[in-house]
N, C-alpha and C positions, 0 to 999 in steps of 0.2 A: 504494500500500500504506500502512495505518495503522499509526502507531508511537507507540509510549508508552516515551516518556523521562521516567525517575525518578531521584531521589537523594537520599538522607535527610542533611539539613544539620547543622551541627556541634552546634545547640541542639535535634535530635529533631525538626527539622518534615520534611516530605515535596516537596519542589517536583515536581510532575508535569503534564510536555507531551504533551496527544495531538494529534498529527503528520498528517496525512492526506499521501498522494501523495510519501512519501520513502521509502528504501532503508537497512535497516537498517548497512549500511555506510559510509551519509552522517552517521549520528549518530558522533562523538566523543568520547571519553570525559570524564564531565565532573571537573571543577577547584575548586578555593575558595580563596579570600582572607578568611581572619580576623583580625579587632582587637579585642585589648582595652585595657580602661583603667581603671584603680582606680577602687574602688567609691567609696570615702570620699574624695576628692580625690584629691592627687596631681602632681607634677610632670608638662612635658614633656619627660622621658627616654625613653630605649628599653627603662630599668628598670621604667621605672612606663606608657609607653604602649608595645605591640611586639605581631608580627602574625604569622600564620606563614601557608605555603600550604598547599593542600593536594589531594593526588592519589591516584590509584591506586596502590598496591604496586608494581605491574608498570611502569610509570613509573621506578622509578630509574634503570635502566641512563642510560637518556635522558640523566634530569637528573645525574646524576654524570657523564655526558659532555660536558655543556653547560656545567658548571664544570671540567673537566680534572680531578677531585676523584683525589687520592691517600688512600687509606684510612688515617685517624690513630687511629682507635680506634672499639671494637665491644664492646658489652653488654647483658645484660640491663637494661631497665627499666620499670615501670610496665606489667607483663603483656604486653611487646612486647622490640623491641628496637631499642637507640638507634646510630646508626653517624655517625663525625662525621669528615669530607674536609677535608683541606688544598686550598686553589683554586689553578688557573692563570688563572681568569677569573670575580671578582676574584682579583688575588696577592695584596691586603691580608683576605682573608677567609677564613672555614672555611665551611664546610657542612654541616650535619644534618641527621637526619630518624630519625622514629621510628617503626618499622612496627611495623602489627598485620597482622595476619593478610592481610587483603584491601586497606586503604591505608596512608600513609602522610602526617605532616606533618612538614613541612620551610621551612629557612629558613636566610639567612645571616648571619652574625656574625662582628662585626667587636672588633678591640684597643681598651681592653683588657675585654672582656666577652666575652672567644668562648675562654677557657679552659674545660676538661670540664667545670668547680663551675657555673660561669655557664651552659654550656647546657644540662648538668642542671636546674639549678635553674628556669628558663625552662619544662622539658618538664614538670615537676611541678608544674605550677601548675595544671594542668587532669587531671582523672580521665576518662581515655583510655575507652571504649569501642567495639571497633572492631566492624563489619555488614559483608555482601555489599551493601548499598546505601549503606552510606556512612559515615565516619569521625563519632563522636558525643563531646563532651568535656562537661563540668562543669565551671566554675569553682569557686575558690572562695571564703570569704569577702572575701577583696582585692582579686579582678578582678570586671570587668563585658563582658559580649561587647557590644559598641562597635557593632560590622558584621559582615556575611556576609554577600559577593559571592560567586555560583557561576558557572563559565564554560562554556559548550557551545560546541564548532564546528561548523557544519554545511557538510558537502559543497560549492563552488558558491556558497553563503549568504556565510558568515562568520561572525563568533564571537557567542555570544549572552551574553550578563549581564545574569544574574538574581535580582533583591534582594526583600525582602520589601518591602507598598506602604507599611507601618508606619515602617520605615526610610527609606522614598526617595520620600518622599508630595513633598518639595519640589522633586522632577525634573519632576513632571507637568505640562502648560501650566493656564493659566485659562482656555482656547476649545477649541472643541470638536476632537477630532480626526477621523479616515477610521475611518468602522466598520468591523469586523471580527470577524468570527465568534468569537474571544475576548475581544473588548477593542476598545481604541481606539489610532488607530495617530496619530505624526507624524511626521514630517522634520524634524530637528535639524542646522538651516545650521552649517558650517563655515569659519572664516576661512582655509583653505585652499582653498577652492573647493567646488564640490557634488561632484567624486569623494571627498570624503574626509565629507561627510556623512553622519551616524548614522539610525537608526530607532530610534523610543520606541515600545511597545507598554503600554498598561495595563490591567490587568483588575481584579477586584475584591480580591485578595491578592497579586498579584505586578506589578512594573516590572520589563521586558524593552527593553534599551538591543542594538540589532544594528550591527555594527562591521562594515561589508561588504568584505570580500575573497576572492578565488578560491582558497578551501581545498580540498586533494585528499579525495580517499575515505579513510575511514580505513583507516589501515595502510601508506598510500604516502607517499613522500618527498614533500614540496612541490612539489620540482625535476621529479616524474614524475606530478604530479597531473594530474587528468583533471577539467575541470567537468562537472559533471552536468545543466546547463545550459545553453542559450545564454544569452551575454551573463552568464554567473557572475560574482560579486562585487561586483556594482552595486550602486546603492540599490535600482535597479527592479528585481534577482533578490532583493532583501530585502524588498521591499513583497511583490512575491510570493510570499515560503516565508509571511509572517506572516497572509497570506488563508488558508493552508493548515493552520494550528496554529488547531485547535477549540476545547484548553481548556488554558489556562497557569495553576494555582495554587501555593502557597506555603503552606503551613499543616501543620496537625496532619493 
């Protein structure tokens, strides 16, 4: 079965996978990692450099359980609303995040800059737009969006990260790689050994880096997951899903 995985990134582009031969079950919901950094110079601080994630709405439960988060405060902000946890994991930390409608970004902060002013002031840096495809922000004249990394897991495969090829043109090798109905693929050796070995995929607007390990179907625990494969989480079940992905871009 053919799948088309979408998700509109935090600067308004579209990154869109069409899939041949998976189950819409095995796609995961996707994830991001953003960074900015003053426009006009700037220290390296967390004031002047800092990053936040970013997920699904429906996602909190999760992550406010994966930091123990006890509820320290909840308000209106920036056409959403901003909720900010005291942590058991970190204990030196709080936790935030700011929902819209359909997602949310989130991050942690630490003493002495994780008082309410400071992570206010943090969330207002960017004009919030939130979509069913995807969380969208504005800088403004004082930050610069640095990076956007976005994350998919697939079933069996493992986790996919996906950058634009503008941004991550200096990952790609200078020889040729394994062709592939999208793009060009390589095996990126690990000094850990080959089970811990990556896959690069490149096409004409997007680097796709696959991190292989045996992820369950979505909805299920790790602990009770099922490969949708044999031999799931390999390199060789990652060389495989990326013969099977027809077109990976990154763009408007």
């Amino acid at each position: 079965m053919e799948q088309n995985s979408t998700v509109r990134t935090i600067d308004n582009q579209l990154i869109n996978l069409e899939i041949d031969g998976v189950e819409p079950d095995e796609l995961h919901t996707w994830t991001g990692h953003i960074r900015y950094t003053p426009r006009y110079g700037g220290r390296e601080t967390t004031s002047d450099v800092w990053a936040l994630e970013l997920a699904p709405k429906s996602a909190l439960g999760v992550a406010v359980s994966s930091v123990g988060g006890k509820e320290r405060e909840r308000f209106a902000l920036a056409g959403g609303e901003l909720v900010i946890y005291d942590c058991e994991n970190p204990s030196d930390a709080r936790w935030a995040a700011w929902l819209g409608p359909w997602n949310m970004a989130h991050g942690l902060f630490y003493a002495p800059q994780w008082e309410s002013g400071d992570i206010v002031a943090t969330f207002t840096r960017l004009q919030w737009t939130d979509t069913p495809e995807g969380l969208i922000a504005t800088p403004g004249r004082r930050f610069h969006l640095q990076q956007a990394v976005y994350l998919q897991t697939v079933a069996g495969v493992g986790t996919l990260q996906v950058e634009p090829k503008r941004q991550a043109a200096s990952q790609v090798p200078h020889f040729r790689g394994y062709s592939a109905p999208a793009g060009e693929v390589w095996r990126v050796p690990s000094g850990e050994g080959p089970e811990h070995e990556t896959l690069l995929m490149v096409t004409d607007t997007a680097v796709i880096r696959v991190s292989p390990w045996d992820a369950p179907r979505k909805g299920l625990q790790a602990a009770n997951g099922v490969a949708t494969r044999s031999g799931g989480g390999t390199p060789e079940a990652a060389a495989e899903f990326l013969t099977k992905v027809k077109r990976a871009s990154y763009g408007a």
